[in-house]
Structures are given as structure tokens and as C-alpha cells.
N, C-alpha and C positions, 0 to 999 in steps of 0.2 A: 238553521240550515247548515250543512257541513261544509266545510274550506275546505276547496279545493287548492290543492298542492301543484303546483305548475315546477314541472322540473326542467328550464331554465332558473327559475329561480333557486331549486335548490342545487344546481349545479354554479350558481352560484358564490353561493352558502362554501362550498367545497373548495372552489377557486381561492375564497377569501382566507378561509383555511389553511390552506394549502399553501398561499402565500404568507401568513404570517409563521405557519411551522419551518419552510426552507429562512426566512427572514431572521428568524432570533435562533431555529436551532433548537431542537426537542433529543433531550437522552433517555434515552431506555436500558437499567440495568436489572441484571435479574442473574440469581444463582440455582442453579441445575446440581441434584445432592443422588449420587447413587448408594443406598445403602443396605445391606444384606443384615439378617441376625444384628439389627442394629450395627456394626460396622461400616463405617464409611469407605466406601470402595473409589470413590471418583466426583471432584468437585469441579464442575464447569462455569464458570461464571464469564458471564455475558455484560456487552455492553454496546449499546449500540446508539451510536450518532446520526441524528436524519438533520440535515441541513444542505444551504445552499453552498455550491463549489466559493464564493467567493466569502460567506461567513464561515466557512470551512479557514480558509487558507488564511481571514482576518486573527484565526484562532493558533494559527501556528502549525495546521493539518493541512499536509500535502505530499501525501506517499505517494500518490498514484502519478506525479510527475517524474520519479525517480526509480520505480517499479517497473522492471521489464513487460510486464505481463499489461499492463492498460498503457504506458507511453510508447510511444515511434523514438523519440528524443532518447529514453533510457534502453530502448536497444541498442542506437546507433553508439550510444557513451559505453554500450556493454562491451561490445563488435570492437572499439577502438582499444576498451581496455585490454579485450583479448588478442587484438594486434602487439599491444606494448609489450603485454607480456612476454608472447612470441618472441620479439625482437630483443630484449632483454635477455632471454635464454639463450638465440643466438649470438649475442653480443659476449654474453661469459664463456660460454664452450670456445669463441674465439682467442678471447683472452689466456682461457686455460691452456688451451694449445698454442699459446706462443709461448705461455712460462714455460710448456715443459720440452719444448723446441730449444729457449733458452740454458735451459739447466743440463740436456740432452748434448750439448756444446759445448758448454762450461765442465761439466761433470767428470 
């Protein structure tokens, strides 16, 4: 008689999966060769990390906390640095205009 496949169980099977792959962390690398008349035109090489955020960040990986584009946190440190900056340019053009205030005196 044939077994029957009950898919809770194979979802499962997936789950367990699933969790052992974010758990240790699976790489996948692979090189991509474009080439004409035998000529190598363009070498793309891939690499790609599937894991969990927190075996991620156990490994030393954590762009995406520093990264304007996926953190709230590296916007707001962007936003500030672009204030400093600001402030810094107007704090020299101040400067500048007093040395030449002074020299304009002196002179």
C-alpha cells in the first residue's frame, strides 16, 4: 500500500530545516564568466550568506545597523552628520571673516 505524505508533517521536515539552516548559517558561492570569441568580457562572483540576524552579528556581520537604507538609527546618525557638517562650514566662513576683518585693519 502507498504512504501517504500528510503535509503537516512535511512542513515540518521544512521547519526543522529551516531552523538548522538560519542556526549555523549556509554560504553559497558561485562565479558568473561572460565571454565572447573566448575572451573574457566580465567576472561576477557571487556570494551569498543565508543565516540567522543574531548568527549573523555572532560572526562579525552587521551592515544593515549602519546602512541608511534598512536602519531608522543610521538615518538619524546620517541627518546629524549632515548637520555637523553644516555647522562646521559655518563656523569656518566665520572664522574666515574675522581674519580678513582683522588683516583689513591691520593692513
Amino acid at each position: 500500500m502507498d504512504e501517504i505524505k500528510h503535509p503537516a508533517h512535511q512542513s515540518s521536515n521544512l521547519v526543522d530545516v529551516l531552523e538548522t539552516v538560519l542556526d549555523k548559517g549556509v554560504v553559497i558561492a558561485g562565479d558568473i564568466k561572460l565571454n565572447l570569441a573566448e575572451v573574457e568580457l566580465i567576472t561576477i562572483k557571487i556570494r551569498l550568506l543565508v543565516a540567522s540576524v543574531d548568527k549573523a552579528k555572532e560572526m562579525g556581520i552587521d551592515w544593515w545597523e549602519s546602512d541608511p537604507h534598512y536602519s531608522s538609527k543610521a538615518i538619524r546618525i546620517e541627518e546629524e552628520n549632515q548637520q555637523l557638517q553644516e555647522r562646521i562650514k559655518q563656523l569656518e566662513e566665520r572664522v574666515e571673516g574675522q581674519l580678513e576683518e582683522q588683516e583689513n585693519k591691520g593692513g
